[in-house]
Structures are given as structure tokens and as C-alpha cells.
C-alpha positions as a printed Julia matrix, in Angstrom:
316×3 Matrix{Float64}:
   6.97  17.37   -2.09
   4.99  15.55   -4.76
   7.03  12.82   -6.4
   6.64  11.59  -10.51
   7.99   8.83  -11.96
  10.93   8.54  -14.56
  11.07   5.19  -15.48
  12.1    3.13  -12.2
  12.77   6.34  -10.45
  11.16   8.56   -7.8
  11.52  11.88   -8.42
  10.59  15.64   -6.66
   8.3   17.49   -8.92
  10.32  20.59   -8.59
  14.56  19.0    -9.56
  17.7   21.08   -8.83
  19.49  22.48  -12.26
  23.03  22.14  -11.4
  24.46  24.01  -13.93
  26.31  26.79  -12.02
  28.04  24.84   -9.56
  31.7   25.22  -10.42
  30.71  28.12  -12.55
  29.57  30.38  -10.6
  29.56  29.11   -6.87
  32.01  27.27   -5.36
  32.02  23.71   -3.48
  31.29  25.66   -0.49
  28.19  26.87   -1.72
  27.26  24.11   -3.77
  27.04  22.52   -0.27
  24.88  25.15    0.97
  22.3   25.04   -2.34
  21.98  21.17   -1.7
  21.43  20.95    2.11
  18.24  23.27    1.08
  17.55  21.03   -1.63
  16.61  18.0     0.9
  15.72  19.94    3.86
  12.92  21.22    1.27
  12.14  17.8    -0.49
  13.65  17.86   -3.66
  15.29  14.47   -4.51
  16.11  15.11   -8.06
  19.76  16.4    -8.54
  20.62  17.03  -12.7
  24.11  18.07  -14.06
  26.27  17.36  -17.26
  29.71  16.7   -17.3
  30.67  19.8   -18.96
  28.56  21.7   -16.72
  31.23  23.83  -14.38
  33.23  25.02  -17.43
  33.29  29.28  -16.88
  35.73  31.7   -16.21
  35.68  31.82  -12.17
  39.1   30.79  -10.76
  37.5   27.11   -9.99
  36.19  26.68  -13.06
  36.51  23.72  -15.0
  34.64  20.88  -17.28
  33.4   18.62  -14.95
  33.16  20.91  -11.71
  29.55  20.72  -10.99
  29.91  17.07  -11.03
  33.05  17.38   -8.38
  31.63  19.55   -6.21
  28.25  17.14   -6.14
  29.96  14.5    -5.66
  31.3   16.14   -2.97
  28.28  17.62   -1.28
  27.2   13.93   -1.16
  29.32  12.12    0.94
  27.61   9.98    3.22
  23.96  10.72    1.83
  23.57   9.46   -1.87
  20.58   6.96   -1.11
  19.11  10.87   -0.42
  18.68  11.32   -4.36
  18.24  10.72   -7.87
  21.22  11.83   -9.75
  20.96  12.85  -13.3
  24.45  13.78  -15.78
  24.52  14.61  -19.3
  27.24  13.77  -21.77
  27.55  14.23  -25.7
  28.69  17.95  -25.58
  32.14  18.81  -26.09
  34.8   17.96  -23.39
  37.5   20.0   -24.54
  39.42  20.97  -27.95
  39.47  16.92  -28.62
  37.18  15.87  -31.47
  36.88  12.48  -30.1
  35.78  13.86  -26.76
  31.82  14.7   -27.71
  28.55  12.87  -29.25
  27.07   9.66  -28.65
  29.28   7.11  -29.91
  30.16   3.75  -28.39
  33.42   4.72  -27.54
  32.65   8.22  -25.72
  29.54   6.89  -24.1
  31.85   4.83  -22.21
  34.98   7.14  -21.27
  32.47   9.02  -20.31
  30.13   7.51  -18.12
  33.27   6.1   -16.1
  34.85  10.31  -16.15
  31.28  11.29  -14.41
  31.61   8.55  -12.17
  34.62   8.9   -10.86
  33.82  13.11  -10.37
  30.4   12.17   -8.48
  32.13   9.78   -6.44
  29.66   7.03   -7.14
  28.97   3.4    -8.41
  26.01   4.37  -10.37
  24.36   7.34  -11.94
  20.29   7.11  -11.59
  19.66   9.34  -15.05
  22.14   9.74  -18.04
  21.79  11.53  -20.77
  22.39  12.34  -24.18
  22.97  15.98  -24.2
  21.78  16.67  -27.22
  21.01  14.8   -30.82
  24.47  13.64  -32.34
  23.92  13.29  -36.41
  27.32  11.73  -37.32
  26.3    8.76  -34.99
  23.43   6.43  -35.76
  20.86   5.99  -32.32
  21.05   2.32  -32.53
  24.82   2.53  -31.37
  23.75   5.51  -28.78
  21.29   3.15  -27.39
  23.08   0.04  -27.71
  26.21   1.48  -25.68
  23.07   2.97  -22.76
  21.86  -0.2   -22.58
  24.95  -2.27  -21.83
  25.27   0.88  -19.18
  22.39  -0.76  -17.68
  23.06  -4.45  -17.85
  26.63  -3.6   -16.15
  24.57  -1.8   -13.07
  26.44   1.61  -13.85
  23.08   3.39  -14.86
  19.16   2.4   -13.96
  17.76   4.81  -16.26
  18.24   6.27  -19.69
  17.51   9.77  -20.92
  17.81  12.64  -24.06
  17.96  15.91  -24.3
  17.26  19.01  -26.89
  15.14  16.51  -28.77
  13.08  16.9   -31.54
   9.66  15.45  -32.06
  11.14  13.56  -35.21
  14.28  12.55  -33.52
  12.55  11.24  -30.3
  10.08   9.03  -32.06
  13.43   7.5   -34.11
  14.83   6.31  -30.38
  11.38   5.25  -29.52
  11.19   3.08  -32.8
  14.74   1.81  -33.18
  14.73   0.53  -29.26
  11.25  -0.87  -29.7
  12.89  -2.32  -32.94
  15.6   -4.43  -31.5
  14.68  -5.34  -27.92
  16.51  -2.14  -26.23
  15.9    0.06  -23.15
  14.67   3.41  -24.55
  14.45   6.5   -23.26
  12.56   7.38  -20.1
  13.23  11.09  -20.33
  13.74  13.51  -22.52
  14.84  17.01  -21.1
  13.47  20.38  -23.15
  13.04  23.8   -22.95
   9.42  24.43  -21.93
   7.39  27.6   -20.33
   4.82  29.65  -20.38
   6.55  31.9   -22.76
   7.9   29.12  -24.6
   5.48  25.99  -25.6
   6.61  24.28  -28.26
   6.74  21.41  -27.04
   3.03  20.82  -26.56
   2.56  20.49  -30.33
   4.85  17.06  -30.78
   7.33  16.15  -28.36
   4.79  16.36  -25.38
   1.95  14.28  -27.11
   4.75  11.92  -28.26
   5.99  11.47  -24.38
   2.54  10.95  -23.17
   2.25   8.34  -26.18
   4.83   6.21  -24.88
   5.41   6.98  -21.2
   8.38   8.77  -21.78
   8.78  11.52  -18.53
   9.46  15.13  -19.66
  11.46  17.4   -17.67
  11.33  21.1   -18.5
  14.67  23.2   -18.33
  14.42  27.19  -18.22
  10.94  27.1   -16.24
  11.4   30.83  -15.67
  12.31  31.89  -19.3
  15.65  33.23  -17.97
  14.13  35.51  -15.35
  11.37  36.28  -17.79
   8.71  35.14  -15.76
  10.09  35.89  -12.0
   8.48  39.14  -12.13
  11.86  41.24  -12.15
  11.69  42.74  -15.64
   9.0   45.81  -15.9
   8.1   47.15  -19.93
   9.65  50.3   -19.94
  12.68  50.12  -17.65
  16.05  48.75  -18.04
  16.83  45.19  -16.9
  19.58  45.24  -13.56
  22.89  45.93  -14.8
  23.79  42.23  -13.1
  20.42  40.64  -14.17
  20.68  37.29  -16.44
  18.72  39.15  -19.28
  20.85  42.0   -19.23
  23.89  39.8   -20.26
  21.98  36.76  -22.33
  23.71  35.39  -25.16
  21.55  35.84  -28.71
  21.38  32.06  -28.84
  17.77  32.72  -27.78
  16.81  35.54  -28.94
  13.04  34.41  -28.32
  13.89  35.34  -24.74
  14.19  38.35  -24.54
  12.73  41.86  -23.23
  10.57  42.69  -26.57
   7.1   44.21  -25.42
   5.32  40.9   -26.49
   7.27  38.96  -23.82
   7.09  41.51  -21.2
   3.12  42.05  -21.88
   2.31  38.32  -21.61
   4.95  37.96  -18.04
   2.37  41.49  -16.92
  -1.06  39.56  -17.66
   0.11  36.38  -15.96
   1.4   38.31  -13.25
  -1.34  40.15  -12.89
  -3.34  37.08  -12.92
  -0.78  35.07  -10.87
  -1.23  38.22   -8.26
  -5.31  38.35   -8.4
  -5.23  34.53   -6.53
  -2.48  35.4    -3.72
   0.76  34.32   -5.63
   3.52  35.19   -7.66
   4.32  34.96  -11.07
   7.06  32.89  -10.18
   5.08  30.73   -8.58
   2.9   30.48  -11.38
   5.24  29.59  -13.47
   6.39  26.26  -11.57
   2.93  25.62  -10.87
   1.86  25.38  -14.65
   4.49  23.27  -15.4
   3.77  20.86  -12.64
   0.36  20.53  -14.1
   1.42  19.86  -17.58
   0.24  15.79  -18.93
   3.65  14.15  -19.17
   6.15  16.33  -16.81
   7.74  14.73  -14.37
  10.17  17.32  -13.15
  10.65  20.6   -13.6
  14.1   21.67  -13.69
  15.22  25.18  -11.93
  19.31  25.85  -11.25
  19.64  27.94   -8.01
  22.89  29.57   -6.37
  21.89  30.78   -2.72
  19.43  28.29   -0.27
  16.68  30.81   -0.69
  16.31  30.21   -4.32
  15.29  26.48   -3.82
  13.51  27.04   -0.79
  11.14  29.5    -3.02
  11.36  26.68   -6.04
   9.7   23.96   -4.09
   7.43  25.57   -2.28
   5.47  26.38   -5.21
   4.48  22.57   -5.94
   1.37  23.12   -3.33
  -0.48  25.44   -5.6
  -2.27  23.28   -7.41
  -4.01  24.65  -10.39
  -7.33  23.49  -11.37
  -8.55  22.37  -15.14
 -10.19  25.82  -14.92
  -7.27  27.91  -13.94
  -5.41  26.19  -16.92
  -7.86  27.26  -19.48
  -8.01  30.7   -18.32
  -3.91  30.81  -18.33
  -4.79  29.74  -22.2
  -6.56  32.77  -22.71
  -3.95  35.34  -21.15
């Protein structure tokens, strides 16, 4: 497995989404879907402390990071562990955002869950307007100093917001952020017009999340027929309505497909593959619930698409 740098960090090209472990699978499981994880090379392990929140019988805030935690005893020099905090934990007002005072219950809650002294990545789930970044970044960096995180990350970042971190840590001598975590595919590529130049700018890693556009782009959804009754697209939530099976989403995942197919892979595999090659990305991030489904994930790092191949993917 090809490794990219975050900061100080090592990290698999392809990383492990962890966001249905306590949702959907079990610890058992969860146990299962990270054994495949390092037998297959992946070293980079992201969650959230509100990831695990659902309505199976385990469910809870903070579940995925149990049931790592878990999964882990004994091997933790195996990865790089990334958590997110700043969403809601709970009906508690207080509980959310990046202020001084969260960013430390917090970090010390998602420690105590992964059963560790130190969390590789953390995060700022997503922008928190009633808080100024100085005091986001302020509270990260003492984080740092204290040896309870090495590296500093944001995520669901705009181009505008990112380039405030970048200036107000530059600004007054803090650590800033060496990741920021977006939504980024071939059907989805917004990112390339700011936030991507802006990483490469100033060496800030960027890790894609939804690499597969919600199924989009696994080749499972054909124009014309109904999506499985149990299929991810058949039960999305309108918060992204971009994603969805319109005829201009399902031409463009037939055409890459097609072109995916004409070389002796998968669209699927394309899809990793293009992100791998993207200036800037570090990581890309896919969740999995069965072995199989990471095994697949990182083997499609050893396609490596040439300057070419990306041009003609432009085109499609």
C-alpha cells in the first residue's frame, strides 16, 4: 500500500471510514472489518465521536470509537487514528462546536472510548460560527503541547473558511491544520476550484469522504431500473440531493464505466484510483461493513493512472 503524508504522519492511500461501526455492525464485526484493514495495508483508521449514534440495539454516540478501541488492544502502534468532534453529543447545547471548553471534554471522552493516550488526527467536524478559530486552534494546539494529539485537522471546510485557519495560525505562532476532510468524486468536484489549490498552497493533506458518491459510482445503479430495495440510494436522505439517480448522474457513472471497463477494471476501481491521483490527497476515505469491502478498497491503489488517462477521464 502506498503511504502519503499528513503532517508528521504516515498514512495508507486508501483510509478506513468508520462511520458504521456501532451503527450498523457490531464490535464483533468491527473486529472483523479491521483485521482486513491491516492484513490489506491500510494504516489509516478515521471516526468521530458521534459516529455510532443509530437505531440498532448497540447503538450509541460514541460506539464506533468503543468498539475501535476495542478492536485495538494490543496493536495500536499498527495505525494512525483519526476522531472528529464539534457535532452534537446529545440534547446538551454545551455539548457541540469548537470551543475551548468542549475541545477539551472532548478530546479526554474520545480518549477514554479508544482506549488510548493519544489520538494521531483530530478534528473539527465541521466549521463552528458562534466560536472564533483562534480559540479552536488555540485549545488544538495546547492538545499538542500536552502529547494528547500529534496532528490537527478540519472538516466540511470551505475555501474561505480554510484560508481563515491558515492565516490566523500563521498569525500568532500556532499549529494549523494538516488536513482538511471533504466530500470529493468524480461526480462531485468542487473542491478542485478552491479548497484543493488552497491545500496544495500550503501543504495542507486532503482526504476525500464519499469516494463512491454513495454507491453512485460502484457500478450497481443501471438508468432505467430501480435501485435494490436495501441499496444506500434507495433510502438516502435529501441532504444531498446532488447524489442521486437523475439520468445526468447515471449517464456520467455509464461512460466512466464503460471507460473504466475498456482498460480491465471496474468503475469502482476507477473511482479510488482517480482520487489517489488527485495533487494534494493524501487519503481517500471509504467506510466498509464486511472484510471483502476493504479488501476490494485497497486493492485498487495499484492502478495507477497516467497524466493521459486523467485528461481523457476530463473529457467523459
Amino acid at each position: 500500500m502506498r503511504k502519503r503524508s499528513i503532517g508528521s504522519l504516515e498514512v495508507s492511500a486508501v483510509g478506513l471510514g468508520c462511520n458504521q461501526f456501532g451503527r450498523k455492525i457490531d464490535a464483533e464485526a468491527t473486529k472483523s472489518v479491521i483485521d482486513a484493514a491491516l492484513d490489506a495495508g491500510v494504516n489509516f483508521l478515521d471516526t468521530s465521536d458521534r459516529y455510532g449514534y443509530g437505531t440498532a440495539p448497540f447503538s450509541a454516540y460514541g460506539r464506533s470509537e468503543e468498539f475501535i478501541g476495542k478492536a485495538l488492544a494490543g496493536r495500536r502502534d499498527k495505525v494512525v487514528l483519526g476522531t472528529k468532534f464539534g457535532n452534537p453529543m446529545g440534547d446538551d447545547p454545551r455539548n457541540r462546536g469548537g470551543g475551548r471548553r468542549w475541545v477539551r471534554i472532548a478530546v479526554e471522552d474520545s480518549l477514554r472510548r479508544l482506549n488510548v493516550d493519544h489520538i494521531d488526527l483530530y478534528q473539527l467536524h465541521r466549521p463552528d460560527p458562534a466560536t472564533p478559530i483562534l480559540e479552536t486552534l488555540a485549545a488544538l494546539d495546547e492538545l499538542v503541547d500536552e502529547g494528547k494529539v500529534r496532528e490537527i485537522g478540519c472538516s466540511n471546510f470551505t475555501a474561505a473558511q480554510l484560508g481563515e485557519a491558515v492565516a490566523v495560525a500563521a498569525g500568532n505562532g500556532l499549529r494549523g491544520f494538516a488536513s482538511v476532510q471533504n466530500e470529493y468524486s468524480l461526480l462531485v468536484r468542487e473542491p478542485e476550484a478552491e479548497v484543493l489549490p488552497l491545500c496544495v498552497a500550503h501543504g495542507v493533506a486532503f482526504l476525500p469522504y464519499f469516494p463512491l458518491a454513495a454507491g453512485l459510482l460502484t457500478g450497481k445503479y443501471v438508468k432505467g431500473e430501480a435501485p435494490p430495495a436495501d441499496s444506500r440510494l434507495a433510502n438516502f436522505k435529501p441532504n444531498r440531493p446532488w447524489l442521486d439517480l437523475s439520468d445526468g448522474n447515471l449517464d456520467k457513472a455509464g461512460r466512466l464505466g464503460e471507460w473504466a471497463e475498456s482498460r480491465g477494471h471496474t468503475l469502482l476501481e476507477l473511482a479510488f484510483a482517480w482520487l489517489v491521483a488527485r495533487p494534494g490527497v493524501a487519503s481517500v476515505i471509504a467506510g466498509a461493513t464486511r472484510p471483502e469491502q476493504v479488501r476490494m478498497n485497497a486493492g485498487t491503489v495499484s492502478w495507477e493512472l497516467s497524466a493521459a488517462d486523467l485528461a481523457e477521464i476530463d473529457t467523459l
